[in-house]
C-alpha positions in Angstrom: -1.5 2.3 90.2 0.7 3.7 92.9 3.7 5.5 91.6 6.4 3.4 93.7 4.6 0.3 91.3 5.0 2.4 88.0 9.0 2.8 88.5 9.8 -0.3 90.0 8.6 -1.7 86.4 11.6 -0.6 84.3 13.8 -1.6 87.5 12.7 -5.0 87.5 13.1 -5.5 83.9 16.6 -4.2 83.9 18.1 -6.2 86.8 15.3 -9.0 87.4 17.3 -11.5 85.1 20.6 -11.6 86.5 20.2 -9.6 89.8 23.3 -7.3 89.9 24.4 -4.0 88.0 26.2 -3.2 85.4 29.8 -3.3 85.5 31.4 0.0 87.6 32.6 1.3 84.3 29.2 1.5 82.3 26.8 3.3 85.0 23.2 3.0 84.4 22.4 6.2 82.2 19.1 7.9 82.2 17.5 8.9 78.9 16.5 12.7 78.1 12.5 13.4 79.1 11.0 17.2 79.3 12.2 19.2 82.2 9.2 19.8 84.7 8.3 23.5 85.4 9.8 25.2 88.3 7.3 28.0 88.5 4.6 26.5 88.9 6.3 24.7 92.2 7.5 27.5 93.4 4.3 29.1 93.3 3.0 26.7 95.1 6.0 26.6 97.7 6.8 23.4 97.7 4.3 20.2 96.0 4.2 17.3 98.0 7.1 14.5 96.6 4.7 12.2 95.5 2.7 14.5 93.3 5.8 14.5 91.1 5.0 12.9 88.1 7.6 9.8 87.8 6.9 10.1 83.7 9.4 13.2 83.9 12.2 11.4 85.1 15.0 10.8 84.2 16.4 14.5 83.6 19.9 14.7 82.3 22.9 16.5 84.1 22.6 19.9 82.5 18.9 20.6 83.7 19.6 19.3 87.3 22.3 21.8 87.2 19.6 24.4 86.0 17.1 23.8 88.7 19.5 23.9 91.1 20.6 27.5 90.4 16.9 28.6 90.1 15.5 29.9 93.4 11.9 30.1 94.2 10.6 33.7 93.9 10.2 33.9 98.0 13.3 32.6 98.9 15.6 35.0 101.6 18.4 34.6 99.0 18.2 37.5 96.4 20.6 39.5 94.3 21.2 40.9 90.9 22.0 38.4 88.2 25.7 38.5 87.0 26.7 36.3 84.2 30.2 34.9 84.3 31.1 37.3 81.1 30.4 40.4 83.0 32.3 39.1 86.3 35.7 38.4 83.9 35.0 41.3 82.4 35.8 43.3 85.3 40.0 43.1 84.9 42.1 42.1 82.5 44.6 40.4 84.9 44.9 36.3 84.1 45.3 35.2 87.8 42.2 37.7 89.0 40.6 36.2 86.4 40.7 32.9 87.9 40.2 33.7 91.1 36.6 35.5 89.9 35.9 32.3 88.2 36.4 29.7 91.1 34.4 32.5 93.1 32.0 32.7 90.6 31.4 28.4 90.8 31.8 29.1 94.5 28.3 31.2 94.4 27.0 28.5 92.4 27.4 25.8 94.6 26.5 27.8 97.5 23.0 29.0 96.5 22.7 25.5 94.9 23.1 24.1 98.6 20.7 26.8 99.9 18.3 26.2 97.3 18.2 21.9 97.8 18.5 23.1 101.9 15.4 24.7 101.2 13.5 22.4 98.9 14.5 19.6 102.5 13.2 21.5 104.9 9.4 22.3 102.8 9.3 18.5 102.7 9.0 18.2 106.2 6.2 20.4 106.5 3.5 18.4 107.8 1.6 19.1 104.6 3.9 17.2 102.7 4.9 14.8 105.3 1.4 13.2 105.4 0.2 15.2 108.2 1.6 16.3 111.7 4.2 14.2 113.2 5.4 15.1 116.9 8.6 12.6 115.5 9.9 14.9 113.3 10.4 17.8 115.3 14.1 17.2 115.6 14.3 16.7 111.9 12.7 19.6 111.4 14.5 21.9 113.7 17.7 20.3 111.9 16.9 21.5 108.5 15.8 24.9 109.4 19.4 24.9 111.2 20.7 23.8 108.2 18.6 26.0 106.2 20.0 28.5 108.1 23.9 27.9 107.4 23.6 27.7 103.9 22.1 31.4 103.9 25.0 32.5 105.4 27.6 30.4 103.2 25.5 31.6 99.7 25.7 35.4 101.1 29.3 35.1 102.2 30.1 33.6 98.6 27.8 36.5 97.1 30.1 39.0 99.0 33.2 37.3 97.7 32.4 37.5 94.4 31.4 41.1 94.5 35.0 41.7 95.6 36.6 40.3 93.1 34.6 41.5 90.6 34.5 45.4 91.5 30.7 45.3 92.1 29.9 49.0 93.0 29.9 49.2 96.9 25.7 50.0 96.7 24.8 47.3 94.3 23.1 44.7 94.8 24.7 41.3 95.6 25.3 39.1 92.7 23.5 35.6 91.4 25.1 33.3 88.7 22.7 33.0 85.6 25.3 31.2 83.8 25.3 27.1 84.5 28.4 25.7 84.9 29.6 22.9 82.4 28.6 19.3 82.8 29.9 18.0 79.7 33.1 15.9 78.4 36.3 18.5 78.0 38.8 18.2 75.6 42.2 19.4 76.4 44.3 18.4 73.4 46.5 17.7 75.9 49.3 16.0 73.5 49.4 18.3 71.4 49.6 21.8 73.2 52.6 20.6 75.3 54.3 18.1 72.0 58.3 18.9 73.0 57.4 21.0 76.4 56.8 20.2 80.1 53.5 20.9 80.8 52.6 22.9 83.7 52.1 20.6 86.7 48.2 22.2 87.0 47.8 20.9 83.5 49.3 17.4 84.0 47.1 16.9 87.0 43.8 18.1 84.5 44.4 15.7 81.8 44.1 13.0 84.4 41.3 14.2 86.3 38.9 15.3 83.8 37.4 12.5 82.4 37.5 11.0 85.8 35.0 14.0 87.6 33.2 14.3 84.2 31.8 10.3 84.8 31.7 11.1 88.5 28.9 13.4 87.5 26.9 11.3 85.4 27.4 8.9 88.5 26.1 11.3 90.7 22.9 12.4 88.7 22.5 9.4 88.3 22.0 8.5 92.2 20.2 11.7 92.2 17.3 10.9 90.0 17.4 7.4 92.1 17.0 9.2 95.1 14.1 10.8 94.2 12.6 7.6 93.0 12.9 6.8 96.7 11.6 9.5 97.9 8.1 9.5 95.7 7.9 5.6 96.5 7.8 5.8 100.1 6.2 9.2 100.0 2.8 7.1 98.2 3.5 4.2 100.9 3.3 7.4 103.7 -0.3 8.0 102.1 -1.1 4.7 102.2 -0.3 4.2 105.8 2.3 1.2 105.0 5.3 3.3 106.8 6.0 5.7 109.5 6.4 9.7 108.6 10.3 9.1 109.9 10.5 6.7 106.7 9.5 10.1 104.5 12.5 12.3 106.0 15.4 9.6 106.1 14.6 9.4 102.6 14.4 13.4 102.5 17.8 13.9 103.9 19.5 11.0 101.3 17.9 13.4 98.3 19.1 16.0 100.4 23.2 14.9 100.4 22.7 13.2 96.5 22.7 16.9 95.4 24.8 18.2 97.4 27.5 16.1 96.6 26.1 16.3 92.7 26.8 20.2 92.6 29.9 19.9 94.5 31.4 17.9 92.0 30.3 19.9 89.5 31.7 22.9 90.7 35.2 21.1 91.2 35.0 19.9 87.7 34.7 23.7 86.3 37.4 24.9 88.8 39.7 22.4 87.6 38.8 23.1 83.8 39.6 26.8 84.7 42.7 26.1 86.4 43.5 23.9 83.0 42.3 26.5 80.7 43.2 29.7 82.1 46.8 28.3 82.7 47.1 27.6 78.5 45.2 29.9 77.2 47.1 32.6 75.5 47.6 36.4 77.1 45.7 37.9 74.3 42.3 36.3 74.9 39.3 38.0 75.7 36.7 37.4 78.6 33.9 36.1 75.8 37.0 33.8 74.7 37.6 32.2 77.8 33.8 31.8 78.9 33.3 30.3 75.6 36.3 28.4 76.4 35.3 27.5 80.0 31.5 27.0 79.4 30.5 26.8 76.0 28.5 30.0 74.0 25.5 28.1 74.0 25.3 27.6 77.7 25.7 31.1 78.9 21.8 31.8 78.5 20.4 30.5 81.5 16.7 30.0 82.3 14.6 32.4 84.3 15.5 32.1 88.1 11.6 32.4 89.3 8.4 33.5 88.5 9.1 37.0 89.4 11.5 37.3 86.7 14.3 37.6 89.3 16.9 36.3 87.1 15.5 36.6 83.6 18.7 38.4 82.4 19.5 37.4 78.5 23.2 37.8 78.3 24.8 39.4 75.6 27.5 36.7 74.9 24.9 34.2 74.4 24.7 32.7 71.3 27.0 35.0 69.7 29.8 34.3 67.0 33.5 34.5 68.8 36.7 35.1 67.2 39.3 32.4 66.6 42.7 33.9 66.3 45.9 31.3 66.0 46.2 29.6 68.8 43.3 31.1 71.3 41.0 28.3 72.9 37.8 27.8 71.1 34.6 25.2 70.9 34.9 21.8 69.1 32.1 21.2 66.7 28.8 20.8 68.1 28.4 16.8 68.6 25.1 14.9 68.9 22.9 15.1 72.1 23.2 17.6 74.7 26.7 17.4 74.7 26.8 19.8 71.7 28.5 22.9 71.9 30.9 21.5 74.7 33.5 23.8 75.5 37.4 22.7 74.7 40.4 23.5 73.8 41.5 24.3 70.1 44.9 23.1 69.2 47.7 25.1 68.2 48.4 23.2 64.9 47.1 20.4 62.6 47.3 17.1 63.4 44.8 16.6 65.8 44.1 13.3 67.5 40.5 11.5 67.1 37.6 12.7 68.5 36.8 11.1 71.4 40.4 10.2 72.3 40.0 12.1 75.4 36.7 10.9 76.4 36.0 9.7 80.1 37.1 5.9 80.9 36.8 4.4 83.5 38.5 0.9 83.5 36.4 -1.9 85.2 38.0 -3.2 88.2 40.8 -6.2 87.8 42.6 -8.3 90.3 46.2 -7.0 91.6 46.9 -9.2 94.3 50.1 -8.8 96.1 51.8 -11.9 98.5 54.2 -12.0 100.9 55.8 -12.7 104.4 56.5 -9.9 106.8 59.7 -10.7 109.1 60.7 -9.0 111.4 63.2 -5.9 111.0 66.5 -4.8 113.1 66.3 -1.3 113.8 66.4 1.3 117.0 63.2 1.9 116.6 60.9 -1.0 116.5 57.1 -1.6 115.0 55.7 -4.5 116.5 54.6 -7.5 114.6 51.8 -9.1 116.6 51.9 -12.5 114.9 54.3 -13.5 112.3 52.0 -15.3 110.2 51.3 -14.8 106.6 50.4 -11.0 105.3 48.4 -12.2 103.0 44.5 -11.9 103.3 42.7 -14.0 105.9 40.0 -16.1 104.7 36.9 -13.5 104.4 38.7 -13.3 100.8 38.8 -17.0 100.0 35.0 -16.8 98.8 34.2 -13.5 97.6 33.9 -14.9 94.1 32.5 -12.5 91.3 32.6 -11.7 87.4 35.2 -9.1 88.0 37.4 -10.3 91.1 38.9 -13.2 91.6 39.5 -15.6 94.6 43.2 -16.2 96.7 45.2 -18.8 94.2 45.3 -22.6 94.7 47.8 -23.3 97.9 47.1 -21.0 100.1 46.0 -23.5 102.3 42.6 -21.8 104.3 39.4 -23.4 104.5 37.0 -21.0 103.4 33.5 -19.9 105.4 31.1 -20.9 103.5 27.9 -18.5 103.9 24.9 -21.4 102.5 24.1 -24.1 103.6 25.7 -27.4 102.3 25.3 -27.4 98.9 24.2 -24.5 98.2 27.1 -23.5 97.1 28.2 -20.3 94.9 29.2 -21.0 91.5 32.0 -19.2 89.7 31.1 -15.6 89.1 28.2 -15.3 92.0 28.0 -12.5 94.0 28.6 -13.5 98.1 25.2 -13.9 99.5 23.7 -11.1 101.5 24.6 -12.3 104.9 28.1 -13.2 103.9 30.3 -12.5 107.0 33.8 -10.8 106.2 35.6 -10.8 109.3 33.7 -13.1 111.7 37.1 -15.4 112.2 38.6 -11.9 113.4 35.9 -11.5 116.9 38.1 -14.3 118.9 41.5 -12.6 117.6 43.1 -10.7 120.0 43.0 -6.7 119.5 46.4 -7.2 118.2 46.2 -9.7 115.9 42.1 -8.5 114.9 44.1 -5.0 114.1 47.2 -6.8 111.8 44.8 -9.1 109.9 41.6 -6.4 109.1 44.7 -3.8 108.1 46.4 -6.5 105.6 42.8 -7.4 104.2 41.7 -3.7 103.8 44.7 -3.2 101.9 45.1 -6.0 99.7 45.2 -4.3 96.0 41.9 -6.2 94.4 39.3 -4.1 93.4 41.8 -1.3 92.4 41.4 -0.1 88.2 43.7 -2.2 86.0 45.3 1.3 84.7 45.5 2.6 88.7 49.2 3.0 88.5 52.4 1.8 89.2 53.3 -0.1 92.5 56.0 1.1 94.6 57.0 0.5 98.0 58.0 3.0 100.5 61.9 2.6 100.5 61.6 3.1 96.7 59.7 6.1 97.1 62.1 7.6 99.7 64.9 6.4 97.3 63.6 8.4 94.8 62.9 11.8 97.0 65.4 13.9 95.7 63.7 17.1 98.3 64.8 16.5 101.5 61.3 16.7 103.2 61.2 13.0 103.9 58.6 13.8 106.3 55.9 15.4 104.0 57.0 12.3 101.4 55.7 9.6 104.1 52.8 11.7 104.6 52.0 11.4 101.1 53.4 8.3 100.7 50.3 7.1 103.5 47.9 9.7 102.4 47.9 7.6 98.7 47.7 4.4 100.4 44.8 5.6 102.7 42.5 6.6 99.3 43.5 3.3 97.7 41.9 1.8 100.4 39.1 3.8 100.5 38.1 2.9 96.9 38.6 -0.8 97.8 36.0 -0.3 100.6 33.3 1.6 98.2 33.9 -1.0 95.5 33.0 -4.1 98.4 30.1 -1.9 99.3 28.5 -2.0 96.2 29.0 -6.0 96.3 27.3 -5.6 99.8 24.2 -4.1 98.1 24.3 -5.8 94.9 23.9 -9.6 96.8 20.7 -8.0 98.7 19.4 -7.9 95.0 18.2 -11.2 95.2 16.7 -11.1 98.4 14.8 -7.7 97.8 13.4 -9.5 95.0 11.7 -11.9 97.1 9.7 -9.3 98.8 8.8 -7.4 95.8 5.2 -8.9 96.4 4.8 -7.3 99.7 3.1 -4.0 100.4 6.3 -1.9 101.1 8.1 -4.5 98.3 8.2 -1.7 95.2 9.8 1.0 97.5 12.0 -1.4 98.9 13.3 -2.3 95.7 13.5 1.5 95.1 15.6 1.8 97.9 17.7 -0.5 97.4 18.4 1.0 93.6 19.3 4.3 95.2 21.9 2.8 97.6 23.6 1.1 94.8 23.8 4.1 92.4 24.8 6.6 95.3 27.3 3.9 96.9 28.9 3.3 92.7 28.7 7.3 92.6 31.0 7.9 95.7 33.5 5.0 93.9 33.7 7.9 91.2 34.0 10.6 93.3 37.2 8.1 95.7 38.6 7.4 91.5 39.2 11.5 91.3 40.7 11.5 95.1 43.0 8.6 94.5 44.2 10.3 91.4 44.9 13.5 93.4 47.1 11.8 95.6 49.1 9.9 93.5 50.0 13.1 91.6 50.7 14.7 94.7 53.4 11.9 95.5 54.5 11.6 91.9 55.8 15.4 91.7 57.5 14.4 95.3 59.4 11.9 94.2 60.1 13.0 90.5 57.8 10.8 88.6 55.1 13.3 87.3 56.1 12.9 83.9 56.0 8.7 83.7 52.7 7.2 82.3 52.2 5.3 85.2 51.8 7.4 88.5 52.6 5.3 91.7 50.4 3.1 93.5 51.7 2.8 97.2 51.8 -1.2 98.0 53.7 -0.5 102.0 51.1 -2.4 104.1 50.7 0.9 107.1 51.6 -0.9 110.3 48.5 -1.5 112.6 50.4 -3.1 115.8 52.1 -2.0 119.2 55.4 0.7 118.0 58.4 0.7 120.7 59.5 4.0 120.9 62.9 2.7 123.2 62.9 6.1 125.0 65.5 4.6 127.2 67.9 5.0 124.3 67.3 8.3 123.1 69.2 11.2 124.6 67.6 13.4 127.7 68.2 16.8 125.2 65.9 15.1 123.0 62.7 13.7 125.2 63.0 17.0 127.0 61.5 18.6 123.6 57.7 19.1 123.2 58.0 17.4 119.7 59.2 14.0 121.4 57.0 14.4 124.9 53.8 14.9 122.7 54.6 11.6 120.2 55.7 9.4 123.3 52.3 10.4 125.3 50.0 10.3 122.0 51.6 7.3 119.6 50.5 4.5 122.7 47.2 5.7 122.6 47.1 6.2 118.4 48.2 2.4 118.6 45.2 1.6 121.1 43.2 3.8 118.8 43.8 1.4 116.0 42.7 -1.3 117.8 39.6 0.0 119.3 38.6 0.8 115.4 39.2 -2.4 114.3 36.8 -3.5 116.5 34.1 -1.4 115.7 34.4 -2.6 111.9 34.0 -6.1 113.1 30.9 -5.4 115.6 29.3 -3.4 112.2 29.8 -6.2 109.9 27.9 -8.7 112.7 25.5 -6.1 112.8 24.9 -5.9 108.7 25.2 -9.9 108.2 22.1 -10.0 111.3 20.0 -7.4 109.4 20.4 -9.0 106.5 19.1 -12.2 107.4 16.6 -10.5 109.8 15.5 -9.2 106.3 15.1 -11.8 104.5 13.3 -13.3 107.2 11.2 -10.4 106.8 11.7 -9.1 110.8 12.6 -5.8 110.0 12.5 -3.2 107.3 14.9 -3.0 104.0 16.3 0.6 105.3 17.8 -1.0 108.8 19.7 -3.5 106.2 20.8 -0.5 104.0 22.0 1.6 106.9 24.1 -1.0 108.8 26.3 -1.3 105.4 26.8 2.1 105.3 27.5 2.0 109.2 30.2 -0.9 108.5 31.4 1.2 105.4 31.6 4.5 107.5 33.3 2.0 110.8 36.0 1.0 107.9 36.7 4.6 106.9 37.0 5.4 110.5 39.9 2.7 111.3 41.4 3.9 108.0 42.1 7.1 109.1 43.0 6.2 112.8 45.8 4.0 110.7 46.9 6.8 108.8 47.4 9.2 111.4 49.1 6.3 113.9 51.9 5.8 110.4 52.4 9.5 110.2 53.0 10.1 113.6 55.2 7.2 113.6 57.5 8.8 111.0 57.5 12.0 112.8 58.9 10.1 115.5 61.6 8.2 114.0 62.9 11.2 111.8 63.6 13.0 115.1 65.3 10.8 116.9 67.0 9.0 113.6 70.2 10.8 111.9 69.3 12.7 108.8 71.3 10.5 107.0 69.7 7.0 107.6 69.4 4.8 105.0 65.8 4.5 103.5 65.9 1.0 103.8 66.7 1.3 107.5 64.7 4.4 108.1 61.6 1.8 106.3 62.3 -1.0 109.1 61.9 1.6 111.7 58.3 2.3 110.6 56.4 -0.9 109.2 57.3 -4.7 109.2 57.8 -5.2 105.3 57.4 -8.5 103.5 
């Protein structure tokens, strides 16, 4: 039985009956299975993807973290194992210290890249492609580029470390043995900094923690998924059902799951060192902090290769470690391979439940906001190109779900409905494959397309229920007690751009979970079980980058929370300022000669016309993508073309919608620029607000 039919078994099974994933807070998780030998692959150089026995998936995060840090025994990248005890043992000093461990993940996640780099471009060896293909030279020339860079980046981080370390000049370059952590943290937050301000590193951990912790299972998750892919279309290769081109597209999707699946790994340990290190007390040793930072039990890492390259057994592994009042050390081991976790021990008794600080994830909920813009009286002047409601044109009206709710009663639109007559969705359906978003928005003028895709982008519905506290931008600049009300707008938009982003992600899993159905249909055809596979990989990878955009989001709010004094609150602000998307009138004919002879105002007068333009021209791209997924979706189903074309014109209309997001961004911020220059220093914030957006 082929191997893409074996997989697509337990997939059917556990999405057949209701045809859409599990909620975005409970991500499919992969049971522990034995971890295939490395050696024996890397004697071999590379085996063929579909030789890989499907029986061995899942693996679980820790030993995709070990394989990745492995390196075959002929590979160009060499070096003397160094374990992250020896590299702290170097100095004694608490900020070198850091900055040898965020070098030291550094290493890691560069030879992690060269290592998956490598694995990408031995795929595409004709031997493993299904024979000689003069289509993938490109693709092959590509990854021995890329091959190439991430050499240099691994031996540049290699060279780093050794600094910081005080490798002896003549010695040979250093490889981490040690793994990096993959498990949940405990901080015992509460009760290290009871009656004290916490340091503003620390604040910012607590949050982000749990949130990069799930983001990992997320992304091993889409990991394992991709390689499902891979093997599924690799046996359809064989069996002459698709192209050699099919083989590598899928290739270079493994090739970014792990990528990003390291990278957020490494960030995670950074930030737990930046936590940890920033606590712990000045008397702790080296083996106290990497048993703080990694866990005792996770500082023996397995052999690098077959030639015993890295078969270095550390001498902190395993080993009892001293306690003394109030130095970090590990929580009791727990079940599964979770035990041993590193945390932090706290100070005194009292402490809270385990499992109080345990990743969460809050399922999406509804946060709609309303309103009217009108038009403001200022000197400077944004442009309203249509005062019509702000609230979200019809594309929303029927985008029913279990999670999301539809505009309330009185709004007054007719909806588009995407089946025929009476086909109708029921409550809680998800939108049908070839559901058009935005297709009222192609006769809109660029002006008007701009406004409306802007307000719907940025209506608050797919945002966490615990996402934080709304606050408008006059109330943010009421509350700027610094001066810089510059750097506060930037923020201010920066936070509203990542909001946004997440509401994208979240509607592209929608996208991908109503081609469920359809994909099902063709299950009986000869490409039907990698299709299905395909499919599956998308979703996971598109619900892992809604992690990865949770961890972002957080980042910016606390940036904008210590700005405007509100670091401290439970709640850190949401920004709900719509950006403004329409013409700006920068009234030069008012301003004073000194002024537009500076190079500050001549550069925002020649470039904010064009940003506005810029706007515009985005917004039609992410209208033009979405006619371009809805047609390949029912070209699909219609069974004209294959399931990837479908998958990649929603991550084309996903990519179009980041694209306009960031056009918008940089169009607000250089409007502020503008208006602080030629606006007094002491202009109101309510009147310095109506000289950058039209508010409700």
């Amino acid at each position: 039985m082929p191997v893409a039919g074996m997989i697509l078994g337990w997939i059917l099974l556990g999405q057949a009956s209701d045809a859409v994933l599990p909620p975005l807070s409970e991500p499919p998780r992969k049971e522990p299975a034995v971890l295939q030998s490395l050696a024996a692959s890397d004697a071999a150089r590379a085996m063929p993807p579909a030789s890989i026995d499907a029986s061995q998936n899942p693996r679980r995060p820790p030993e995709l973290v070990d394989e990745a840090i492995r390196l075959p025994a002929d590979s160009a990248l060499t070096g003397r194992p160094l374990t992250l005890l020896e590299a702290l043992g170097s100095t004694i000093e608490r900020r070198r210290q850091l900055e040898i461990v965020r070098a030291y993940w550094r290493l890691v996640e560069a030879a992690a890249e060269y290592r998956f780099s490598l694995d990408h471009t031995r795929q595409l060896e004709p031997a493993n492609i299904g024979g000689e293909d003069a289509s993938l030279r490109s693709d092959r020339a590509e990854a021995a580029a890329r091959l190439q860079e991430a050499n240099l980046q691994a031996v540049r981080a290699q060279f780093n470390l050794a600094a910081l370390a005080r490798m002896s000049i003549d010695a040979p370059l250093p490889l981490p043995t040690d793994p990096p952590h993959v498990g949940a943290y405990r901080t015992y937050f509460n009760e290290l900094f009871a009656g004290r301000t916490p340091p503003e590193t620390a604040r910012l951990a607590e949050k982000i923690l749990p949130l990069q912790r799930r983001a990992i299972d997320d992304q091993a998750a889409a990991v394992l998924a991709a390689e499902d892919a891979l093997l599924a279309v690799a046996d359809d290769r064989r069996g002459g059902r698709v192209n050699a081109a099919a083989v590598a597209s899928c290739s270079r999707k493994l090739l970014h799951r792990r990528q990003t699946f390291i990278r957020l790994v490494c960030d995670y340990n950074r930030a737990i060192a930046d936590y940890g290190l920033t606590v712990v007390g000045p008397t702790a040793s080296a083996r106290e902090l990497v048993a703080m930072l990694i866990g005792p039990t996770r500082q023996a890492a397995l052999p690098r290769s077959s030639d015993n390259r890295g078969s270095v057994n550390p001498t902190s592994a395993n080993e009892p470690i001293a306690t003394p009042r109030g130095v970090p050390t590990l929580a009791p081991p727990r079940e599964g391979w979770r035990a041993n976790e590193p945390t932090l021990a706290p100070p005194r008794e009292g402490l809270q439940p385990a499992g109080k600080n345990e990743p969460t994830l809050a399922p999406p909920r509804v946060q709609p906001r309303y309103g009217t813009p009108n038009p403001p009286e200022a000197r400077l002047v944004p442009v309203d190109p249509q005062a019509e409601s702000s609230s979200p044109p019809e594309r929303i009206a029927h985008k029913p779900s279990h999670s999301f709710s539809p505009l309330p009663p009185g709004e007054g639109r007719q909806p588009i409905s995407p089946l025929p007559p009476g086909e109708g969705q029921g409550a809680g359906a998800s939108p049908a494959a070839a559901t058009p978003l935005y297709s009222a928005l192609r006769a809109a003028t660029p002006a008007v397309r701009a406004k409306q895709l802007t307000v719907a982008i940025h209506w608050d519905r797919y945002l966490p229920e615990d996402a934080g506290k709304p606050i408008g931008l006059e109330e943010c600049l009421l509350r700027d007690g610094g001066g810089d009300r510059l750097a506060t707008i930037r923020a201010y938009w920066l936070l509203r751009r990542r909001a946004a982003q997440y509401q994208i992600l979240a509607e592209q899993t929608e996208f991908y979970e109503a081609l469920m159905p359809v994909v099902l249909q063709h299950r009986n055809e000869p490409t039907g079980a990698a299709d299905m596979l395909r499919l599956n990989a998308a979703q996971l990878a598109a619900r892992a980058e809604l992690g990865r955009s949770r961890v972002a989001l957080v980042e910016a709010q606390f940036a904008l929370a210590l700005r405007i004094g509100a670091a401290d609150e439970a709640a850190w602000p949401l920004a709900s300022t719509v950006p403004h998307s329409g013409e700006y009138l920068l009234k030069l004919d008012a301003q004073p000669q000194s002024l537009l002879d500076t190079w500050p105002v001549r550069r925002l007068a020649a470039t904010i016309p064009g940003q506005s333009e810029n706007v515009r021209q985005h917004a039609a791209a992410v209208v033009e993508a979405e006619t371009a997924r809805v047609a390949a979706a029912e070209k699909y189903r219609l069974g004209s073309i294959a399931v990837d074309r479908v998958l990649e014109t929603v991550a084309a209309q996903t990519e179009q919608t980041a694209a306009f997001l960031d056009s918008l961004t940089d169009y607000n911020r250089s409007i502020a620029e503008y208006a602080l220059t030629v606006l007094p220093p002491s202009t109101p914030a309510d009147k310095l607000v109506s000289a950058l957006v039209i508010e409700p």
